[in-house]
SELO-104562 format. One record per residue: z, y, x of N, C-alpha, C, CB in turn; residue number from 1; residue in three letters. Coordinates in steps of 0.2 Angstrom, whole numbers. Atoms other than C-alpha are relative to their C-alpha. Glycine has a CB too. Example, Ala and Ser with C-alpha at 12.3 -4.5 7.8 and 13.67 -1.06 7.14 Angstrom:
// residues 2
{r {0 -6 4} {39 -22 62} {0 6 4} {6 0 -5} 1 "ALA"};
{r {-1 -6 -4} {36 -5 68} {3 5 -4} {-7 2 2} 2 "SER"};
// end
This chain:
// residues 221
{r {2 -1 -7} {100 81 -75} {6 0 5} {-3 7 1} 1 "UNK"};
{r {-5 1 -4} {111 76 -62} {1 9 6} {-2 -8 5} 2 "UNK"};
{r {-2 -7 -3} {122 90 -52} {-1 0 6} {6 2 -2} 3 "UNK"};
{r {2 0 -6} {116 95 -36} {6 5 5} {-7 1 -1} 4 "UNK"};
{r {-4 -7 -6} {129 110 -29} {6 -6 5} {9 9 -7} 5 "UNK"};
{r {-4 3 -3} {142 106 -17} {6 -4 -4} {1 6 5} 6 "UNK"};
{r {-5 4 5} {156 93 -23} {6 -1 4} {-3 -8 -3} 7 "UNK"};
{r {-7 1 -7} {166 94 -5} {6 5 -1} {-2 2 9} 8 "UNK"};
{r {-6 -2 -2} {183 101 -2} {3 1 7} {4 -4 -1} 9 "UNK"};
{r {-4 -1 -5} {191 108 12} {5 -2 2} {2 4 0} 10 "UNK"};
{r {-9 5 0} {209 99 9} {-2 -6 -2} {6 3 -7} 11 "UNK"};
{r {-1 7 4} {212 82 6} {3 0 -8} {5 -4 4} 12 "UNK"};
{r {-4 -1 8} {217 77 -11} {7 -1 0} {-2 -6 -6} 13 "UNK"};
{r {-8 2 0} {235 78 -17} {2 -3 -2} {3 1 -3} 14 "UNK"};
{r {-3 6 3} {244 61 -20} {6 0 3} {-3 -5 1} 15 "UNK"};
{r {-8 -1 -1} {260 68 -14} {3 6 -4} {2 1 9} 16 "UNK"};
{r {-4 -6 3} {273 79 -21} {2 3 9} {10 -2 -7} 17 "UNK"};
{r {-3 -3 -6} {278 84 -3} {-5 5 4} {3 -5 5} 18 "UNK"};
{r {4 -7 0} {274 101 2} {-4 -2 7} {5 9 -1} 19 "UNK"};
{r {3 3 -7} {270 95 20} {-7 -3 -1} {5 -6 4} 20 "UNK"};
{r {6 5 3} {256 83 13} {-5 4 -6} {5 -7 -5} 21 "UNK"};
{r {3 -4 3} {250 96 1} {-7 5 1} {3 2 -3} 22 "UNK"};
{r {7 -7 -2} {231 107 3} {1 -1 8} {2 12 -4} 23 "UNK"};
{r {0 -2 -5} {231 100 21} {-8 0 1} {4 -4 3} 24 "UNK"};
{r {5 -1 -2} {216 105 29} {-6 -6 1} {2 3 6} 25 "UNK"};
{r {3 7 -6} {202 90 32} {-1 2 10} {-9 -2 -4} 26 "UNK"};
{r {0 -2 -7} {202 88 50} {-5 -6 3} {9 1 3} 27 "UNK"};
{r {4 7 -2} {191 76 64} {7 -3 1} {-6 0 7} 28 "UNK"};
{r {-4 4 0} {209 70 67} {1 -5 -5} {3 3 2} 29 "UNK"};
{r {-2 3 6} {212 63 50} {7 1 -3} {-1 -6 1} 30 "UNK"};
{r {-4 1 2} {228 71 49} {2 4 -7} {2 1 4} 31 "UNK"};
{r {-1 -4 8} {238 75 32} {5 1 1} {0 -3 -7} 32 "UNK"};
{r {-9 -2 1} {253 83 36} {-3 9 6} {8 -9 6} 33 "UNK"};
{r {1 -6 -3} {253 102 40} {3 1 8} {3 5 -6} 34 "UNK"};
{r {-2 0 -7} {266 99 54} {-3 -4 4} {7 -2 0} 35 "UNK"};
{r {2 6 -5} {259 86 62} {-9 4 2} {1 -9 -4} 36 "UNK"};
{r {5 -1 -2} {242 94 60} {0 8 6} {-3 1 -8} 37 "UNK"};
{r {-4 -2 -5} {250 110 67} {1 2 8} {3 -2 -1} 38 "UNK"};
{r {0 2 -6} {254 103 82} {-7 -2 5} {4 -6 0} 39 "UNK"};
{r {9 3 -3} {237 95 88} {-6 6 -2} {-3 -7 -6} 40 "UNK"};
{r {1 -9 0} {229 112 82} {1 5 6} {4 3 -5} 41 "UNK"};
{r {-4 -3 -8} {239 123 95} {-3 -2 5} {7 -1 1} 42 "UNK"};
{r {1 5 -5} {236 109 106} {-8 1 4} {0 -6 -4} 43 "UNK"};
{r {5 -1 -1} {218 108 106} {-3 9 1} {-3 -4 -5} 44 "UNK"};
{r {3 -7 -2} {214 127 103} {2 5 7} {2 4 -6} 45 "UNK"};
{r {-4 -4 -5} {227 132 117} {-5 -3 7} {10 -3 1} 46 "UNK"};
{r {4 4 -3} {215 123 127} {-7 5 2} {-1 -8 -4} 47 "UNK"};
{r {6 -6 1} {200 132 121} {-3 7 -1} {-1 0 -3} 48 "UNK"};
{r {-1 -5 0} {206 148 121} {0 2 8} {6 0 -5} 49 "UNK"};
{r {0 0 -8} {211 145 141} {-8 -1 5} {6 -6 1} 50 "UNK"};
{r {7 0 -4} {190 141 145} {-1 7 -2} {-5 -4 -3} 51 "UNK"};
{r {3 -5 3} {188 157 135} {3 6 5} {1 0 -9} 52 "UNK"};
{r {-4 -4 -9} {199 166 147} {-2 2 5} {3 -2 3} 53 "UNK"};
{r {4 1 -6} {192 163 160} {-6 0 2} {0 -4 2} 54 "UNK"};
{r {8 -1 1} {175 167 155} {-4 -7 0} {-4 6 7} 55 "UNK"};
{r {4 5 2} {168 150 150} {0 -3 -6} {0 -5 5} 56 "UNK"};
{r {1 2 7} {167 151 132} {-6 5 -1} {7 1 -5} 57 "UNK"};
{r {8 -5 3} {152 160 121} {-2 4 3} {-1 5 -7} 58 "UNK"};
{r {1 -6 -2} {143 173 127} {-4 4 -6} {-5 -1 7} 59 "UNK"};
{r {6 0 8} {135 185 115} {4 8 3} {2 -5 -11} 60 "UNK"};
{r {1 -8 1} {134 205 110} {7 5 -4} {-6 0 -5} 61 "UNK"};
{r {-6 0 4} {149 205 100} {-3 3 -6} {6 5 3} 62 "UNK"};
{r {3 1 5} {141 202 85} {1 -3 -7} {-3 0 3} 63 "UNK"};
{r {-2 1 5} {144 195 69} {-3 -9 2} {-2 4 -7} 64 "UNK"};
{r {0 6 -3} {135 178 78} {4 -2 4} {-3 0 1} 65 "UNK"};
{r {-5 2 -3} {145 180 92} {7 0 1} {-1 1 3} 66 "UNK"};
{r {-5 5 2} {160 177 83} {2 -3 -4} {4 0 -1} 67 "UNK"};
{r {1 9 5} {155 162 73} {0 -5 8} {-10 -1 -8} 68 "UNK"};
{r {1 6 -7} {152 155 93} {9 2 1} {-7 3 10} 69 "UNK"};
{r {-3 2 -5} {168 159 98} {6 -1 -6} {2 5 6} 70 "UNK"};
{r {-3 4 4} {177 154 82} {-1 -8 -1} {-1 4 -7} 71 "UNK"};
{r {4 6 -1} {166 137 83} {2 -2 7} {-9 1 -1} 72 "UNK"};
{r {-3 1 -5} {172 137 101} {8 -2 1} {-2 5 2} 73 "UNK"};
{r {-7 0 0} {191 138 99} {2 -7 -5} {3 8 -4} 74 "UNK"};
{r {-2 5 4} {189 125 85} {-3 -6 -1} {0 1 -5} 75 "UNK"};
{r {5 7 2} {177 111 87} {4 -5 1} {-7 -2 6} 76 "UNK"};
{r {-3 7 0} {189 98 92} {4 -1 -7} {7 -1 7} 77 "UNK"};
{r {-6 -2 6} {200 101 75} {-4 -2 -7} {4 11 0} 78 "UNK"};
{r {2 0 7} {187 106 60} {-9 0 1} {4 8 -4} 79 "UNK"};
{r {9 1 -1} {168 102 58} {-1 5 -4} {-5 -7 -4} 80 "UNK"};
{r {3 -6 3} {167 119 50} {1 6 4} {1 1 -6} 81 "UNK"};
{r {-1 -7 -6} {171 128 67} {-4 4 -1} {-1 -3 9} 82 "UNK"};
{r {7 -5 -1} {161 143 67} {-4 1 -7} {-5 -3 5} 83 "UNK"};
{r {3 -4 8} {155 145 48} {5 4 -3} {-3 -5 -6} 84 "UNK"};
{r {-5 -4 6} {161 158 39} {2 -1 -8} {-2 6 0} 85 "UNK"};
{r {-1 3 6} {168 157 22} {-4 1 -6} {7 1 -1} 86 "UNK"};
{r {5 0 2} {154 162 14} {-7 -6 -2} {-1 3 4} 87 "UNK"};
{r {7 7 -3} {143 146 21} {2 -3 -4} {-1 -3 7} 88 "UNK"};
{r {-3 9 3} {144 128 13} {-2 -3 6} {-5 -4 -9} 89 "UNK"};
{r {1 6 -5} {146 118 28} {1 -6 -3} {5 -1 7} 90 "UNK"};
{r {-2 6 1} {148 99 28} {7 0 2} {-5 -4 3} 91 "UNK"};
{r {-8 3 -1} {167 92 28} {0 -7 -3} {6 5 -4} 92 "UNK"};
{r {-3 6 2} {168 75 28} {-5 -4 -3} {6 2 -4} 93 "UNK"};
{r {5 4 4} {151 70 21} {-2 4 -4} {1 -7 -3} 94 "UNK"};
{r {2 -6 6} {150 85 7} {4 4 3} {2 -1 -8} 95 "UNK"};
{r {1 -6 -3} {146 100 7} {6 3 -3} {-6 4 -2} 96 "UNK"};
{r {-7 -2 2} {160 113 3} {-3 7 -5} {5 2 8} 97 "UNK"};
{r {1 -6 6} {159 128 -11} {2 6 5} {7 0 -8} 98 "UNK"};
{r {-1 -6 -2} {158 145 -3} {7 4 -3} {-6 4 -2} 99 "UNK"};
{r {-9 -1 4} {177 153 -5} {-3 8 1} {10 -4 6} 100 "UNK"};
{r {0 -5 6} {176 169 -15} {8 6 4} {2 -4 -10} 101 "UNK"};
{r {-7 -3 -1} {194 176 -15} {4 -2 4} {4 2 -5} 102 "UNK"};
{r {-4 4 -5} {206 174 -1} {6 7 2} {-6 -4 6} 103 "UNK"};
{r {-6 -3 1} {223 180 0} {5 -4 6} {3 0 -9} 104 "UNK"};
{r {-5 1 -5} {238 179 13} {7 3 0} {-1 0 6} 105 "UNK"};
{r {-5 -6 2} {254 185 11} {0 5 -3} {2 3 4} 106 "UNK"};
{r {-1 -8 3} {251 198 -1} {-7 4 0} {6 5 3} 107 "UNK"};
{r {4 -3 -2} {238 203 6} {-8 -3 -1} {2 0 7} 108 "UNK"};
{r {8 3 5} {218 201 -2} {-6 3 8} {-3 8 -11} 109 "UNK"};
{r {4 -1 -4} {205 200 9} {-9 1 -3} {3 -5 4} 110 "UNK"};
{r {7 -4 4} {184 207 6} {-3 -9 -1} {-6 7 7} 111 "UNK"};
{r {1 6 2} {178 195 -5} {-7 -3 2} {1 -1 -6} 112 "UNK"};
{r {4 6 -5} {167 178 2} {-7 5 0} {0 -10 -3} 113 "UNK"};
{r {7 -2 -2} {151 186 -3} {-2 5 2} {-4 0 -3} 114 "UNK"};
{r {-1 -7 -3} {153 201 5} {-1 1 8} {6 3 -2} 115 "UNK"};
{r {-3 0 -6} {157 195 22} {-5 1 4} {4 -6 1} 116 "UNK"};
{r {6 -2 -3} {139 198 29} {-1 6 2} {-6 -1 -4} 117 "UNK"};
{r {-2 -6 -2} {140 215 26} {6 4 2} {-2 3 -4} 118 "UNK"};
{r {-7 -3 -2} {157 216 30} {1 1 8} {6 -4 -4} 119 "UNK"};
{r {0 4 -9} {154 208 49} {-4 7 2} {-6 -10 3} 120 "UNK"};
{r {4 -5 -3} {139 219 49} {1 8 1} {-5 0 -3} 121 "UNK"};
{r {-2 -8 2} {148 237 44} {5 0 7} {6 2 -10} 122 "UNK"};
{r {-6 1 -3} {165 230 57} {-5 0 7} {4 -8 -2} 123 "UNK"};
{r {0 0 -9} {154 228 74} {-6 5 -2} {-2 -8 7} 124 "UNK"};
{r {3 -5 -2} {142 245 71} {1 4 3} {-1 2 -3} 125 "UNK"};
{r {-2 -4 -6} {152 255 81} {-2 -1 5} {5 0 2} 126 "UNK"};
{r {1 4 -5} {148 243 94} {-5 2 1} {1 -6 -2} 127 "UNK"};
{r {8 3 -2} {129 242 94} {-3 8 -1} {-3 -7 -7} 128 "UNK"};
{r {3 -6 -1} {125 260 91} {1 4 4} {0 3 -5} 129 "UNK"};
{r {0 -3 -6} {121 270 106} {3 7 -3} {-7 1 5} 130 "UNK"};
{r {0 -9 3} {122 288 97} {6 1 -2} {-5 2 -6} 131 "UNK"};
{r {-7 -1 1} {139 285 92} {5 0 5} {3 -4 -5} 132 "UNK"};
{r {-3 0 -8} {145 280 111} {-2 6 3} {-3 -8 6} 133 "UNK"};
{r {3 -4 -4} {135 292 119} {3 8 2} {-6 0 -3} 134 "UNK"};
{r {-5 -5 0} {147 306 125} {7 -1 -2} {-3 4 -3} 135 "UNK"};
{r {-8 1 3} {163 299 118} {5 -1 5} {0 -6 -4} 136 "UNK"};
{r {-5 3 -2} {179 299 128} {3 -7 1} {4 3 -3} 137 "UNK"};
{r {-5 9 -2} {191 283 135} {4 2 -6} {6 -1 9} 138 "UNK"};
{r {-7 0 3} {201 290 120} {-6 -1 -7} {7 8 1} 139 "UNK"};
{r {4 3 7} {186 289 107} {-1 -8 -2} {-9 3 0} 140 "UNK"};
{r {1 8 -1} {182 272 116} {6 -4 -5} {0 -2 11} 141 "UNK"};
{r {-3 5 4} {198 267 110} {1 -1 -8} {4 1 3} 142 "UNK"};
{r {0 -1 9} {199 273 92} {-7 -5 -3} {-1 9 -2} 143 "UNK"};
{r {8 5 2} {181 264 90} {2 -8 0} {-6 1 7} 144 "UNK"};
{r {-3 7 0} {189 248 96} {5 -3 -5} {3 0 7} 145 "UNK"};
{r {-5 0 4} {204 250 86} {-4 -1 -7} {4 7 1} 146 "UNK"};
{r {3 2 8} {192 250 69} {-4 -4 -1} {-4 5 -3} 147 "UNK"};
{r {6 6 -1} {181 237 75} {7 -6 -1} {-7 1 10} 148 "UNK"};
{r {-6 5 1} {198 225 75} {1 1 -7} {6 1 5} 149 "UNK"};
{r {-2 1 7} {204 231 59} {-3 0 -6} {3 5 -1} 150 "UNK"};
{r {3 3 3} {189 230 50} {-2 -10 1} {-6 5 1} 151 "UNK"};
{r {3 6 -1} {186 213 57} {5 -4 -4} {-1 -2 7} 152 "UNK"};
{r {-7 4 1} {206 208 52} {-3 -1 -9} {10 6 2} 153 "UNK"};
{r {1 0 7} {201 214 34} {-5 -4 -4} {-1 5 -2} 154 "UNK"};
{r {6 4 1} {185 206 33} {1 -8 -2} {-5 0 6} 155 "UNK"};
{r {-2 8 0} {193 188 37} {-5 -5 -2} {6 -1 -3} 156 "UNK"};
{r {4 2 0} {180 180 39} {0 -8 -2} {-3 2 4} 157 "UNK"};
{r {0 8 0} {184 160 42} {5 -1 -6} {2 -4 8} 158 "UNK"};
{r {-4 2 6} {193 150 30} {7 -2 2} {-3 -6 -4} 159 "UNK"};
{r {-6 -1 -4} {207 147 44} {-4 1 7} {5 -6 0} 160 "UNK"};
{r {2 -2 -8} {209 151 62} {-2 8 2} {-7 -4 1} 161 "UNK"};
{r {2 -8 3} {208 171 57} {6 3 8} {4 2 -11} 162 "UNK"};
{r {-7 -1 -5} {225 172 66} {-1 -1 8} {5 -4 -2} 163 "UNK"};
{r {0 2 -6} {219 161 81} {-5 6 4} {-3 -6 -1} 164 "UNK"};
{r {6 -6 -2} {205 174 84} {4 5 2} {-4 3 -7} 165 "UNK"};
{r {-3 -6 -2} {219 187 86} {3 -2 6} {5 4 -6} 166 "UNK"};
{r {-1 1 -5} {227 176 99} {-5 2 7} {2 -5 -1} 167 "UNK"};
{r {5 -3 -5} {210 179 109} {0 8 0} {-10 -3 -2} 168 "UNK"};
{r {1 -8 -3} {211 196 106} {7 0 7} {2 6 -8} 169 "UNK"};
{r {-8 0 -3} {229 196 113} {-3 -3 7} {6 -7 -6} 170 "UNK"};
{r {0 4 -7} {222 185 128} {-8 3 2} {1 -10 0} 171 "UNK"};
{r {5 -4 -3} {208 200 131} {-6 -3 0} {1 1 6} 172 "UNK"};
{r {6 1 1} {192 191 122} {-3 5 -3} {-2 -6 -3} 173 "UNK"};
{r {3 -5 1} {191 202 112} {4 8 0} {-3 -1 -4} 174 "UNK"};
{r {-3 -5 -1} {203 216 116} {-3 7 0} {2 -1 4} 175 "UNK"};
{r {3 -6 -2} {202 234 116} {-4 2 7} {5 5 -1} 176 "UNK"};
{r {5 1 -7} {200 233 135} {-6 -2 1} {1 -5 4} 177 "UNK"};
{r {5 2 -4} {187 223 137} {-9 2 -8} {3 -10 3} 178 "UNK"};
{r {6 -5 3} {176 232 121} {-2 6 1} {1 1 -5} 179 "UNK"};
{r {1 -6 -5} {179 247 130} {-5 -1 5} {7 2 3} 180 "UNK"};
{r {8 3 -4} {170 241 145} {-7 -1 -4} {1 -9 4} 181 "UNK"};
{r {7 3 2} {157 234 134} {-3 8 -4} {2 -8 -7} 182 "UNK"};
{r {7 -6 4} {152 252 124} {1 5 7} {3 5 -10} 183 "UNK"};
{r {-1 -3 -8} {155 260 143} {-7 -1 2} {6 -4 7} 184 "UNK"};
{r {5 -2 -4} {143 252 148} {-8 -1 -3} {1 -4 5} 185 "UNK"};
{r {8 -3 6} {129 254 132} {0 7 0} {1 -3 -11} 186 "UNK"};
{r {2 -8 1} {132 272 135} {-2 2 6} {5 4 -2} 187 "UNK"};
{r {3 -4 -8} {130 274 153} {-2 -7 4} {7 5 7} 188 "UNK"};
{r {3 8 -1} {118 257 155} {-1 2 8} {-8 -2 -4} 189 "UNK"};
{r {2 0 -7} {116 253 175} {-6 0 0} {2 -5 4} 190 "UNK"};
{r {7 1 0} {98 257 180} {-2 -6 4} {-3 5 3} 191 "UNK"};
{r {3 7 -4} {87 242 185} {-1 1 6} {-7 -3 -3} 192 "UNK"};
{r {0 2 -7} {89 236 202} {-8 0 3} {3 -7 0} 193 "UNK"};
{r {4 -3 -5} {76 241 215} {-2 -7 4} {3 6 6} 194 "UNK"};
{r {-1 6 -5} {70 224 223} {-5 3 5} {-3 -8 -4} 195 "UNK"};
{r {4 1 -6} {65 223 240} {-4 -5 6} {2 1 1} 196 "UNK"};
{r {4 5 -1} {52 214 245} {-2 1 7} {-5 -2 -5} 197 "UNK"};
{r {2 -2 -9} {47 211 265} {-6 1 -1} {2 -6 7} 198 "UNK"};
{r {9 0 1} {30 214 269} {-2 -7 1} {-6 5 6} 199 "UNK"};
{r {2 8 -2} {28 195 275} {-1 -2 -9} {8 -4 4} 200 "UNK"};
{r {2 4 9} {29 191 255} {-4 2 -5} {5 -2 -4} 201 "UNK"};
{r {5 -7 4} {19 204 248} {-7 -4 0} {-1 9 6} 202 "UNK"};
{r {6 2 2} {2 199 239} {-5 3 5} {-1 1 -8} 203 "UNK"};
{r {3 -4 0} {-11 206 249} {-9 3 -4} {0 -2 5} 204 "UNK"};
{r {4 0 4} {-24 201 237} {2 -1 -8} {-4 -4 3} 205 "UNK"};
{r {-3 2 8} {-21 200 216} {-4 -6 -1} {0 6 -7} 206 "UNK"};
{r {5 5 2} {-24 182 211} {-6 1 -5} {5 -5 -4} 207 "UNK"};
{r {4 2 6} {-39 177 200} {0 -7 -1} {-8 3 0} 208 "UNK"};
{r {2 6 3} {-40 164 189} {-7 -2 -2} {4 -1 -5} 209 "UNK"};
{r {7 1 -1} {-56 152 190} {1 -2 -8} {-4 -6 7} 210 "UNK"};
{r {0 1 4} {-55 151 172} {-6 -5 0} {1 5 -3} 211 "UNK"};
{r {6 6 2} {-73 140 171} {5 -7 3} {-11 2 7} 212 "UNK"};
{r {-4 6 -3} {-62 128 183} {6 -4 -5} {3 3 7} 213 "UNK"};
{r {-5 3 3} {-49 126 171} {-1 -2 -8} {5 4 1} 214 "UNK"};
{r {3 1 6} {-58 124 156} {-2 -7 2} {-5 5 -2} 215 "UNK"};
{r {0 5 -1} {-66 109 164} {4 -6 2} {-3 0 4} 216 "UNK"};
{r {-7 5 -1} {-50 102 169} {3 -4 -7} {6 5 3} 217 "UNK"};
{r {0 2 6} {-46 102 152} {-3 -4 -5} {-1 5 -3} 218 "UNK"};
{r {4 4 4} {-60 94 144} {-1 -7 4} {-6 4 0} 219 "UNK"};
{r {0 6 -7} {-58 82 158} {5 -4 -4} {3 3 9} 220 "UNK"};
{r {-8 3 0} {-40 77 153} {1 -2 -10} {8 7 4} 221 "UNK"};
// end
């Protein structure tokens, strides 16, 4: 029986001894050199990082989807697997890719691949539960924020671009500032707006529909 799992790679193959040339990323550029890849990286993401800035990158709940948009955001020009986590098997390059398991950096182990569902989902619960905001201090606000970042560092979700993520923090996407605002205002939600309507536009009568009429229409057409 022919084999059917994923048979793709993340990296190019090795046919150099030079460490530059070695496990480089596949990219849409087509480059194979970590420096040179590097450069055009920065490049493009510095780019995408600066829409995101300025409020015209993802929108979302701060959620475990909305940051696969804004990881998918920062990286579409660079990697066709912008925005999946390392969990997933995206396509690269024409084949799919194996789900990555264990993943380490400097010393440092990170929660392994199939875990990373519940790991996104444990990291923004602070976030989404009213009854934990609800009466909390600007100084709880911040400790909440503070664990919702350091679960997320640990979690490390993508296969790269982990780091780039912290530059958006760094540049207030997702910052303690501005998660603060965000459970501020799940705890003391604005009440819905009062519209005011003139008497000039006001119904005096409530439509009816000639349902017999539109049934004929129907049969008609």
């Amino acid at each position: 029986m022919a084999e059917t799992g994923p048979k793709g790679s993340y990296t190019y193959p090795n046919i150099s001894d030079d460490p530059d040339r070695r496990d480089v990323l596949r990219n849409k550029l087509g480059i194979q050199s970590h420096k040179e890849l590097r450069v055009e990286e920065y490049r493009a993401t510095a780019f995408r990082l600066a829409e995101i800035t300025e409020g015209d990158g993802p929108k979302g709940a701060f959620d475990a989807q909305h940051l696969k948009a804004i990881h998918g955001h920062i990286f579409q020009d660079i990697y066709e697997w912008a925005g999946h986590t390392r969990n997933e098997s995206p396509v690269v390059d024409g084949q799919r890719v194996e789900p990555i398991g264990n993943l380490s950096k400097g010393g440092t182990s990170f929660l392994h691949g199939s875990r990373i569902e519940m790991g996104l989902d444990e990291a923004f619960r602070p976030i989404r539960n009213p009854e934990i905001l609800r009466g909390s201090s600007v100084e709880r606000f911040a400790e909440i924020a503070g664990k919702v970042l350091a679960e997320l560092n640990y979690v490390h979700p993508f296969r790269e671009g982990n780091g780039r993520t912290q530059e958006a923090l760094d540049q207030g996407v997702f910052s303690a500032a501005v998660i603060i605002n965000i459970l501020a205002r799940k705890r003391d939600p604005q009440p819905a707006a009062i519209l005011s309507i003139p008497d000039a536009l006001r119904l005096t009568h409530e439509p009816v529909a000639d349902c017999a009429r539109y049934d004929s229409l129907r049969r008609a057409s």
